[in-house]
Backbone as JSON Lines, residues from 0, in Angstrom:
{"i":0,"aa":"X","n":[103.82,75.62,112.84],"ca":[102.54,75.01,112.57],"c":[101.46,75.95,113.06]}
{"i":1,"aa":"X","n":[100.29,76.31,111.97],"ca":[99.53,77.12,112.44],"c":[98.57,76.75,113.29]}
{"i":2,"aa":"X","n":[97.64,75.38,113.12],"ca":[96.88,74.98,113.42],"c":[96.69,73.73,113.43]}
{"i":3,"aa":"X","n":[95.67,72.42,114.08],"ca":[95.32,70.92,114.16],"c":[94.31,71.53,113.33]}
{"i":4,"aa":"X","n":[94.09,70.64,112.15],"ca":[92.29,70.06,112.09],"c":[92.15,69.28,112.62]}
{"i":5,"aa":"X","n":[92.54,68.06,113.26],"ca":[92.05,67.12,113.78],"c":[92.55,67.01,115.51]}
{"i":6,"aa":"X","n":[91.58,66.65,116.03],"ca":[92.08,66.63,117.45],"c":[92.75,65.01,117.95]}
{"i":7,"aa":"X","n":[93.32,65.38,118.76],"ca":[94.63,64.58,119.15],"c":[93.93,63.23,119.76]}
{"i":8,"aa":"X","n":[93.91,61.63,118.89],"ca":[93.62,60.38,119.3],"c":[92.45,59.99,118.53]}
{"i":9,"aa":"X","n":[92.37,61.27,117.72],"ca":[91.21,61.13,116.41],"c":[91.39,59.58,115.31]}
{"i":10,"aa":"X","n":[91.14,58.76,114.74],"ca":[90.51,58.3,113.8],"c":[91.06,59.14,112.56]}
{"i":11,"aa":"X","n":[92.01,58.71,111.86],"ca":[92.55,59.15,110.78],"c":[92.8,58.6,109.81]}
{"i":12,"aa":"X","n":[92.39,58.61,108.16],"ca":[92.06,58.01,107.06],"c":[93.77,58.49,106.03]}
{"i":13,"aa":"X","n":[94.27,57.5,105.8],"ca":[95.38,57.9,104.37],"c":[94.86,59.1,103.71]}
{"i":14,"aa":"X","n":[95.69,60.41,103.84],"ca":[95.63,61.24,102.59],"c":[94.4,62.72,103.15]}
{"i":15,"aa":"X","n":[94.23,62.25,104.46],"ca":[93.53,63.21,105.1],"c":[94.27,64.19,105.53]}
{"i":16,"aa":"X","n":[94.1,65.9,106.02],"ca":[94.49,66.6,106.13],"c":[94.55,66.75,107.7]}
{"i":17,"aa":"X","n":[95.63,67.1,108.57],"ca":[95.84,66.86,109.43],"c":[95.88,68.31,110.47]}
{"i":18,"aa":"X","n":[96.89,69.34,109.77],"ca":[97.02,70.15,110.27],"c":[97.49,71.56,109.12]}
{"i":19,"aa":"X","n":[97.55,72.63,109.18],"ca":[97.74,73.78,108.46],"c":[99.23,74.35,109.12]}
{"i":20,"aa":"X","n":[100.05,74.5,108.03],"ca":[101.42,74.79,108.54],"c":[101.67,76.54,107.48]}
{"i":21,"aa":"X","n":[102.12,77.29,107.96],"ca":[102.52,78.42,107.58],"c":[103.89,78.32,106.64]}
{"i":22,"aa":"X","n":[104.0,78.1,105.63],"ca":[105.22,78.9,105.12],"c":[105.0,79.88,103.96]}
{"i":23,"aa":"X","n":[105.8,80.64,104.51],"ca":[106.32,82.16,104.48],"c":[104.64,83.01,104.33]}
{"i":24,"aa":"X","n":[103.71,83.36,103.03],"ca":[103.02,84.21,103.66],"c":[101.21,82.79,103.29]}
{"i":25,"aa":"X","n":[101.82,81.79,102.78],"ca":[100.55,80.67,102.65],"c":[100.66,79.59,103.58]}
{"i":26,"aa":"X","n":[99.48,78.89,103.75],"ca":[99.1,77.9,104.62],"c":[99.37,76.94,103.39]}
{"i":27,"aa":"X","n":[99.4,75.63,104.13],"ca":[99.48,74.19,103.19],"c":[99.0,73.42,104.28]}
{"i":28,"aa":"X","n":[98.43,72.28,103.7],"ca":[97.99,71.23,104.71],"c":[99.33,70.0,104.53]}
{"i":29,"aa":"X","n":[98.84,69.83,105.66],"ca":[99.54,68.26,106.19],"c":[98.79,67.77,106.12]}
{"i":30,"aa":"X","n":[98.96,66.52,105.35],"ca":[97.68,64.98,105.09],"c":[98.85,64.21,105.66]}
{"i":31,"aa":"X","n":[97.77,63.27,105.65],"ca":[98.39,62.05,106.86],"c":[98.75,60.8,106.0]}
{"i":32,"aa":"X","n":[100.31,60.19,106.23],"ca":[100.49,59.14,105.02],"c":[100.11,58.03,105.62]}
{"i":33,"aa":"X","n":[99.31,57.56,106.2],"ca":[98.9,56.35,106.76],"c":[97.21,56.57,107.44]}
{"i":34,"aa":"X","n":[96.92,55.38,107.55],"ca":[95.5,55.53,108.36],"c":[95.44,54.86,109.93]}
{"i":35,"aa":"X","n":[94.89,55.5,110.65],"ca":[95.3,54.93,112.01],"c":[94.65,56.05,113.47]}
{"i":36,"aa":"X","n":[95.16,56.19,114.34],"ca":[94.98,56.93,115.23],"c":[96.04,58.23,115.8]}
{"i":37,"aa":"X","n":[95.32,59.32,115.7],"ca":[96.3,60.84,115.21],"c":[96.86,60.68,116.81]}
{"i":38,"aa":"X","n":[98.24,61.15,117.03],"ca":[98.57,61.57,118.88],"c":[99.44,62.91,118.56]}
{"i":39,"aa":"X","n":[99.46,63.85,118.75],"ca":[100.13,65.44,118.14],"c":[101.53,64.86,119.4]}
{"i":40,"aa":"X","n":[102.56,65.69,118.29],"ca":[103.83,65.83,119.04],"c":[104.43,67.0,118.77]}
{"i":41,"aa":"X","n":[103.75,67.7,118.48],"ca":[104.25,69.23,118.41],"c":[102.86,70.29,118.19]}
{"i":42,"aa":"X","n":[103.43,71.31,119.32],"ca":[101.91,72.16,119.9],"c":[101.75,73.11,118.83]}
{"i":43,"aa":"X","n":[100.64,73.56,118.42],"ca":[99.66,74.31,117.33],"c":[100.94,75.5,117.85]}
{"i":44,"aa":"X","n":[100.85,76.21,116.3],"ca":[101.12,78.08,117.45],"c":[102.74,78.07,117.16]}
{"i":45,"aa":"X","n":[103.3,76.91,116.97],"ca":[105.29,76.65,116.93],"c":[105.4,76.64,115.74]}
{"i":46,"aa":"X","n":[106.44,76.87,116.14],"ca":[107.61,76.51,115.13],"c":[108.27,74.82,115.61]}
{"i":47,"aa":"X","n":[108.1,74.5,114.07],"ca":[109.02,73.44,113.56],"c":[109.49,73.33,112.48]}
{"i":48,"aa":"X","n":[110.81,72.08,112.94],"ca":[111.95,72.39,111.72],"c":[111.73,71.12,110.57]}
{"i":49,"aa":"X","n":[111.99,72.01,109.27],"ca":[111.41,70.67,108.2],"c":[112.16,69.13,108.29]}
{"i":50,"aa":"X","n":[111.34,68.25,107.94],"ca":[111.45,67.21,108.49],"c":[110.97,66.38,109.19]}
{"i":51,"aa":"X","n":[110.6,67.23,110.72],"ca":[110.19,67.19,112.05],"c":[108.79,66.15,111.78]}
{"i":52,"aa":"X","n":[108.93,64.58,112.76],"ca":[107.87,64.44,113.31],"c":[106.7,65.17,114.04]}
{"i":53,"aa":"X","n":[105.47,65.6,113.97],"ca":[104.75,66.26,114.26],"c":[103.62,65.14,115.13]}
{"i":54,"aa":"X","n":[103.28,64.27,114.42],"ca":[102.25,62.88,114.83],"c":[102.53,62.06,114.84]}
């Protein structure tokens, strides 16, 4: 994961973009499938494995 757009306990809307993940040499966003309140479970800067809860 490259990066948060949103900071952690934020106010988060269905379909919003959450965070920027690296694969291979492009970014893609993560939107959020629900609306609610963001809490990060995996730190900016890592690696994670597909699948992986992140929020």
């Amino acid at each position: 994961m490259e990066r948060w757009l949103v900071e952690d306990g934020a106010v988060v809307r269905e379909g919003e973009a959450l965070a920027a993940a690296r694969i291979g040499n492009a970014l893609h966003d993560i939107v959020s499938s629900a609306s609610g309140h963001l809490a990060w479970m995996a730190p900016a800067g890592g690696l994670i494995d597909p699948g992986c809860i992140i929020a």
